[in-house]
C-alpha positions as CSV (number, residue, x, y, z in Angstrom):
1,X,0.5,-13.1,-14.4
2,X,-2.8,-11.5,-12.6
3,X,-3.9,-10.1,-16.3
4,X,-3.3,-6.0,-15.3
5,X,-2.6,-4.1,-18.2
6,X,1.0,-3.1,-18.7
7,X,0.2,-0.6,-22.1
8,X,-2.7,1.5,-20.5
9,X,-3.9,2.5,-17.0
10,X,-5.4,-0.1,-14.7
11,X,-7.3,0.5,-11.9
12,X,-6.7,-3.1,-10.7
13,X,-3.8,-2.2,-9.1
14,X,-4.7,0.8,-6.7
15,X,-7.8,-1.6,-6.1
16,X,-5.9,-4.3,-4.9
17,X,-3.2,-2.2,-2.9
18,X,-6.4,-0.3,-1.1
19,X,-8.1,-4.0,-0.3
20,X,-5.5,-5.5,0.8
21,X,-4.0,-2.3,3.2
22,X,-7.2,-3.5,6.0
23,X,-4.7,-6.8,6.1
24,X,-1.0,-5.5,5.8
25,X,-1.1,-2.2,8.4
26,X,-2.4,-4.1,11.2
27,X,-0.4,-7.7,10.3
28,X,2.6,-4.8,10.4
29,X,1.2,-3.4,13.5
30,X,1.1,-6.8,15.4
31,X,4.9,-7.3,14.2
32,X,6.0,-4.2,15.4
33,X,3.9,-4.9,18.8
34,X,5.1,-7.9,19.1
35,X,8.7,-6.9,18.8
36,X,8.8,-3.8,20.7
37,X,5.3,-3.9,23.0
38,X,3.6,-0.8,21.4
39,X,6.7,1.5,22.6
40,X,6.3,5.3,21.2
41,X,8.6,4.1,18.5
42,X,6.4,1.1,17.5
43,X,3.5,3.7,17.0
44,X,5.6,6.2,15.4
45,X,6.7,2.3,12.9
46,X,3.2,2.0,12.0
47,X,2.7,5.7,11.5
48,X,5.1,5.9,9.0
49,X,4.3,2.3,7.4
50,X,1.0,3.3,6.8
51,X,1.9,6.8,5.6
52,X,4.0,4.9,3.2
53,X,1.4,2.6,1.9
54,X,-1.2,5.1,1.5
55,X,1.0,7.4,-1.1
56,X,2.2,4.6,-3.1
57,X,-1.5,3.5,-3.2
58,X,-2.4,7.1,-4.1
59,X,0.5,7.2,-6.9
60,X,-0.6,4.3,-8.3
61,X,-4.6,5.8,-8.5
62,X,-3.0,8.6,-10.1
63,X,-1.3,6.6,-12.6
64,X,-3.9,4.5,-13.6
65,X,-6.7,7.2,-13.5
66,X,-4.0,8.8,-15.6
67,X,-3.6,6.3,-18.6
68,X,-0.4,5.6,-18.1
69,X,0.8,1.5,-17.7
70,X,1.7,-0.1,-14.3
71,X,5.6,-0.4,-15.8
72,X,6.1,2.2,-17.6
């Protein structure tokens, strides 16, 4: 569907994630405000989401940068 390459390594994936992280941690910090008015465990929500983000951004640069395909 976007054209990444399921048989080899792409680093179009750990591209997009990282490009598109400056949009999804704060849209998911303005949720969490929104629903819980930036309460310790509203910060401690966006800690974790962008902890979360940031590995599976790093696994998949270490996947691509290691040859290996997005689904396999």
């Amino acid at each position: 569907f976007l054209g990444w390459s399921l048989e080899v390594g792409d680093q179009r994936l750990p591209h997009f994630l990282g490009l598109h992280a400056l949009q999804f941690v704060p849209l998911f910090g303005l949720l969490v405000w929104r629903l819980t008015r930036a309460t310790r465990t509203g910060l401690l929500a966006v800690a974790a989401f962008a902890t979360v983000y940031a590995a599976v951004t790093l696994t998949a640069l270490v996947a691509a940068l290691g040859g290996r395909p997005l689904l396999g």
